[in-house]
Each structure stands twice: as C-alpha cells, then as structure tokens.
C-alpha positions in Angstrom: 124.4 64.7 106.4 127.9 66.5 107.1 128.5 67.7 110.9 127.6 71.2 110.4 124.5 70.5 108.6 123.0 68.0 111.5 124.1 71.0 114.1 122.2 74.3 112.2 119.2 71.9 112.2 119.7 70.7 115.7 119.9 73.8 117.1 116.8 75.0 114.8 114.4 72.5 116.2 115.5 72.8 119.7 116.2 76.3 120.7 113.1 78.0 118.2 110.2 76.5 119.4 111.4 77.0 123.2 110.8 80.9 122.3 106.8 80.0 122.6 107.2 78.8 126.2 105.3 80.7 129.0 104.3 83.7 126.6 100.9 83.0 128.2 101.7 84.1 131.6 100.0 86.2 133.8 101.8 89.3 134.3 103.2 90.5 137.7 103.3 93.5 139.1 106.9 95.2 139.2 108.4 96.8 142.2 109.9 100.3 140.8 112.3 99.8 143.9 113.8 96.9 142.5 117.6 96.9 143.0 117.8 94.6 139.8 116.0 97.6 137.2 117.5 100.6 139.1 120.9 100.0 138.5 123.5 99.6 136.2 123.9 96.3 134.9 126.7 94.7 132.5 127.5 91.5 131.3 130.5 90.2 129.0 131.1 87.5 126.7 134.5 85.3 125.3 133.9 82.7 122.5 137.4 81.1 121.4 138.1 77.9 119.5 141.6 76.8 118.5 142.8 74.0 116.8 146.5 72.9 116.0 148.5 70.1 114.6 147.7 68.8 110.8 145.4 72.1 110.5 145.5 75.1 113.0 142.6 77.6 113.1 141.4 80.5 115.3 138.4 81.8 116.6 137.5 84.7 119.4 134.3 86.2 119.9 133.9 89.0 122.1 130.6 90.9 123.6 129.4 93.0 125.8 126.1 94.5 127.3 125.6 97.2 129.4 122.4 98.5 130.7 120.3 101.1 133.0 116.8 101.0 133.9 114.9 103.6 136.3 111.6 103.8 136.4 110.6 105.2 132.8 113.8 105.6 131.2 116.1 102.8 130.0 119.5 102.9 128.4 121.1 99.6 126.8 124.8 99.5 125.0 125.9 96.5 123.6 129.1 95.7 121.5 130.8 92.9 120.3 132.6 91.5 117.8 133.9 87.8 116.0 137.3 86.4 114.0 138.1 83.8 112.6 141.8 82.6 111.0 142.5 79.7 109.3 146.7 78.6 108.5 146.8 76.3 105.2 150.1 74.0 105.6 152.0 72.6 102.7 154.8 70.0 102.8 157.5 69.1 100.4 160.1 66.6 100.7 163.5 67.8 99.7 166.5 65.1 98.4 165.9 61.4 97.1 163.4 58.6 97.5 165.3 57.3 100.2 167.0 60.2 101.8 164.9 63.2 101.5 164.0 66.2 104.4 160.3 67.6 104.5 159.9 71.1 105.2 156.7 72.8 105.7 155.2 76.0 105.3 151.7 77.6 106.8 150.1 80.3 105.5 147.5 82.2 107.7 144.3 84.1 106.2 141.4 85.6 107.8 138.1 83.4 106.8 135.6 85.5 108.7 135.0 88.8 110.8 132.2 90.8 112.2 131.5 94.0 113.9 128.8 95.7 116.1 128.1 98.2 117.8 124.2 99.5 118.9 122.9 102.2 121.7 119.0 102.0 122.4 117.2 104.6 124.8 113.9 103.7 125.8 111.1 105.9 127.1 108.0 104.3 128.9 104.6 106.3 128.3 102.0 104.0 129.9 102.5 100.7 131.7 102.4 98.6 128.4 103.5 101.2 125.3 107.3 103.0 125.3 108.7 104.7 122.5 112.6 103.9 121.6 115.4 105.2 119.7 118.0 103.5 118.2 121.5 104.1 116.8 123.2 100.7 114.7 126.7 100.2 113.5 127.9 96.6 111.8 130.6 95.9 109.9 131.0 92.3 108.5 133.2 92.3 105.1 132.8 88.9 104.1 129.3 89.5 103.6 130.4 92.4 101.7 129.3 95.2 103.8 132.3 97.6 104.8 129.8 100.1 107.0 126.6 100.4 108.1 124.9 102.7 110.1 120.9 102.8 111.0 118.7 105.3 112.8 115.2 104.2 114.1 112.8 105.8 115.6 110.1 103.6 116.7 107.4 102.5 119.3 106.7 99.0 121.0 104.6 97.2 123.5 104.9 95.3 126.3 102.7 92.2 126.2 104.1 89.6 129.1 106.0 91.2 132.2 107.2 89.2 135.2 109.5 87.5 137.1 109.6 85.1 134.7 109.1 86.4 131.5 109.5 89.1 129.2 108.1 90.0 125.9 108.0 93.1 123.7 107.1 93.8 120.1 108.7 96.9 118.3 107.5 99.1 114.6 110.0 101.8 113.9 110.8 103.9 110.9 114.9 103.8 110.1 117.5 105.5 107.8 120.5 103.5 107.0 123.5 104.5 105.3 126.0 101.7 103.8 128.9 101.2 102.0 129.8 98.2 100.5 133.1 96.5 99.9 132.1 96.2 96.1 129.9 99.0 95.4 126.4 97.9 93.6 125.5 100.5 90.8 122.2 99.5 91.3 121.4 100.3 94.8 121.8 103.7 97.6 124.2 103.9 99.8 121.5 105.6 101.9 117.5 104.8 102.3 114.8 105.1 104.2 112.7 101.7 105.6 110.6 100.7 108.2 112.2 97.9 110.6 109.9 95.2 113.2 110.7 93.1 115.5 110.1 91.2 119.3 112.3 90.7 122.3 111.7 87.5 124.5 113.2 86.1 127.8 112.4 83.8 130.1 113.2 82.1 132.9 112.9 78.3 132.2 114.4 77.0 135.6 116.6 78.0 138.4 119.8 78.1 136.4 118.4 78.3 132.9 117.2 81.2 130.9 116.2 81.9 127.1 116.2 84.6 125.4 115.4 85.4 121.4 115.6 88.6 119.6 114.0 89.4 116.1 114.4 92.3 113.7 113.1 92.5 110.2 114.5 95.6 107.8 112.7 96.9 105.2 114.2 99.2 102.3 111.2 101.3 101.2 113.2 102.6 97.6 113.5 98.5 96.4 111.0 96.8 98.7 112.4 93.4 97.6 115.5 93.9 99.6 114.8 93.0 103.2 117.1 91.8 105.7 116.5 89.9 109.2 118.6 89.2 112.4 117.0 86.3 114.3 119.8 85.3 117.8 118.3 82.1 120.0 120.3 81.8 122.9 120.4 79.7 126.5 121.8 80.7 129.4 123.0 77.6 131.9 124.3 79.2 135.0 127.7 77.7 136.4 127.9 80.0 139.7 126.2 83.5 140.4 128.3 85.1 138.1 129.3 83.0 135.4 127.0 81.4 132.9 127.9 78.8 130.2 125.9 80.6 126.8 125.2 78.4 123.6 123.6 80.9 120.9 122.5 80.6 117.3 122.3 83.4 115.2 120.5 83.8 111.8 121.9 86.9 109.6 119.6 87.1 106.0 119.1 89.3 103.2 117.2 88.8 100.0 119.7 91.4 97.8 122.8 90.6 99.8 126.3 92.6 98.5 128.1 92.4 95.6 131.9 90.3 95.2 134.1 90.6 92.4 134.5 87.4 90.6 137.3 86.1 88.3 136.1 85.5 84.4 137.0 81.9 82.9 136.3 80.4 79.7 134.4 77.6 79.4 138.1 75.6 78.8 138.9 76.9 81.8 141.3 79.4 80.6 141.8 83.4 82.8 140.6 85.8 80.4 141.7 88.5 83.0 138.4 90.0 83.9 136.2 90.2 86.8 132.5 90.2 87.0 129.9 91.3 89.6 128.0 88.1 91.6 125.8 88.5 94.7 126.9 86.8 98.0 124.9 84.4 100.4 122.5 85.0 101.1 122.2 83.5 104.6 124.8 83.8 107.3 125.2 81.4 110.6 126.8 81.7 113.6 126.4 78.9 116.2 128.5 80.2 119.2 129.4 78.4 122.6 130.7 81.4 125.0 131.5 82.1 128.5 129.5 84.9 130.1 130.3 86.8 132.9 127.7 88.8 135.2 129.2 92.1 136.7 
C-alpha cells in the first residue's frame, strides 16, 4: 500500500466517524449578549510544502473566513485558494567516459490549482429554523472547470446548539452557471438543482475542536450528475490565537468535465487527433495548515 494510499484511509477512519461525537447533547441556552456572536470575527489560513534537491516542488494554500453574527442576522465570507508546482530536472554529461561535465536543466509546471470564493447571509425566523442565501464561485482547471458560479436559496435547521456543539442541516434550491475548460456538447452551461447539506462543530477538549461540512448538488436537467463537497477538519490550539489545522477534503462528481486526449494507434503511432475523455472523478486534498485567530 503506497504512502498516500495508507494516508486518505487514515484520515477516513479517524477524522469521519469523530463527526458523530456529542450530536446528542442537550442544547444550552445562548446569551444574545455574547461578545463571541455579536462581533466580527476572522480567521486566516497558510498551507506551504516545499521540497528541493533531486526533485523540488511547491505548494501554498491560502484561506480565509470572515464572519458577523447579531442576534437574527448572520453574514459569513470565506476565500481561499491552493497551488501546486512541480520542476522535472534532467542531467546530461557532456565530453568522454572519463572526462565529461554534467549540466542540468529544470523545467517547472503547474500540477494543481484551485479557487473559491462564497458569501452566505443567514436570517433566523424561530429559535431552531433560518432561511439562508448563498452566492458560490470556484475555479479549479485541472478538474476541468474554468468558472462556476451558484445561487441558492434555501432553509435549514438548527438541531444541537451549545457551548459545545453545533449542528445544522440545510435544503435549498440553486442556479449554477459553468464553463468548462473543454466544453461538453452534451451538457448546459447553466441549470437549475436543488443542493443539501449539514454543518457540525464541536468542542472535543480544551484545545481541540472538529468541525465537518457537507453539501450535495443536484442538476435537475440530467439528474445523474451530482456533485458533493465533504471537508473534515481538527483544530489543535498552539496559543489563543494560533491553531495547528489538519483537514481532509473530499471534492466528487458523478459526470465530472471533459479533457482533450491525444489519439494513438494501437502500434503506438500519433495519428494527430484528439478525443474527448471524462476526468476523475474524485478529488483529495489532505492539508496541514497554520491558522490564525484575529
């Protein structure tokens, strides 16, 4: 079992089930006073990786949440962002068997990048229901999607409440436009669909929090293509401000986007055409980044 393998399913088994953890408590009553929920809030995240020598590769990750509650309304903005480049080094020797000079030369490429952006205004209507509306940009062109944006207008509910837990559940209706970076003749560029999904946190000790996120996207024209964002994440606290934030994200759709594909013979001879062939269609990020409390 390769490295990357054993750490997806690691990660799986550990940080999943940990979502079912104190769902079952009793909730408490909030104080609308509270300094925490009646303020602006904002957090920020760096993710970087770098390795040189016989192979060089970089990778930076950046996020950012920001967030307002008073006692009915609530705003949240959140952006954020990852890149990855990987330099492929060649060597040749130049001269004779015994006398010779190698040179090298590295050529850099760009192996993976993704965009967000999102804005959610939230309106509470009873002590339990609130209705939401949601605006969603991504861009992530290795899985082939150039733009998309998605409106939803939705409801959810508020079923655990306290000081140590949180959890909400979410139906909306949506309108997504998208372009792809191969265009499919056989799909819109713009639909209507119906999108659900929960948000969960809680407080597992004095320094450790968890927190997972679900939405599930529905195309209403071709109901088999539906998509899902599923992000697991801890939270270990190194000081009041700064937290130490391990996070596995699971990106999936069943008709992913389109890539242009180079024809061979069965010789293996170019005949100089292309073909259409779908992507992945699963994406993973495992991320290990530094956040920041402000």
């Amino acid at each position: 079992m390769t490295f990357r393998r054993l750490l997806l399913r690691t990660s799986l088994f550990t940080l999943v089930p940990l979502a079912l953890v104190g769902i079952a408590q009793p909730t408490a009553a909030q104080d609308d006073e509270d300094p925490a929920r009646t303020r602006w809030v904002a957090q920020a995240e760096l993710t970087t990786v770098l390795s040189q020598g016989n192979s060089e590769s970089f990778t930076a990750g950046l996020g950012a949440v920001v967030r307002r509650q008073w006692e009915k309304d609530g705003l949240r903005f959140e952006i954020g962002g990852i890149r990855t480049e990987a330099t492929r080094i060649t060597r040749q020797a130049i001269g004779t068997p015994t006398d010779f000079l190698v040179q090298t030369t590295s050529d850099s490429e760009k192996t993976a990048e993704s965009l967000f952006a999102r804005a959610r205004y939230d309106r509470s209507l009873s002590e339990s229901f609130f209705t939401y509306t949601e605006l969603d940009w991504l861009r992530n062109t290795f899985a082939g999607i150039d733009n998309r944006t998605l409106i939803a207008l939705g409801a959810g509910n508020t079923w655990v409440d306290s000081d140590r837990a949180r959890f909400k559940t979410t139906l909306a209706v949506t309108y997504t436009t998208q372009n792809d970076v191969v265009d499919d003749p056989t799909a819109k560029s713009s639909f209507a669909g119906g999108r659900a999904g929960y948000e969960y946190w809680n407080q597992l000790t004095g320094s450790t929090e968890f927190e997972s996120h679900l939405v599930v996207d529905l195309n209403v024209d071709t109901t088999d293509d539906v998509r899902f964002d599923l992000v697991n994440s801890l939270a270990v606290s190194i000081s009041d401000r700064l937290a130490l934030k391990p996070s596995l994200q699971l990106l999936f759709r069943n008709r992913p986007s389109l890539t242009e594909v180079g024809l061979f013979t069965a010789g293996g001879s170019d005949t100089g055409d292309t073909v259409l062939a779908e992507l992945e269609k699963l994406d993973t990020f495992f991320r290990l980044a530094l956040a920041l409390k402000l």
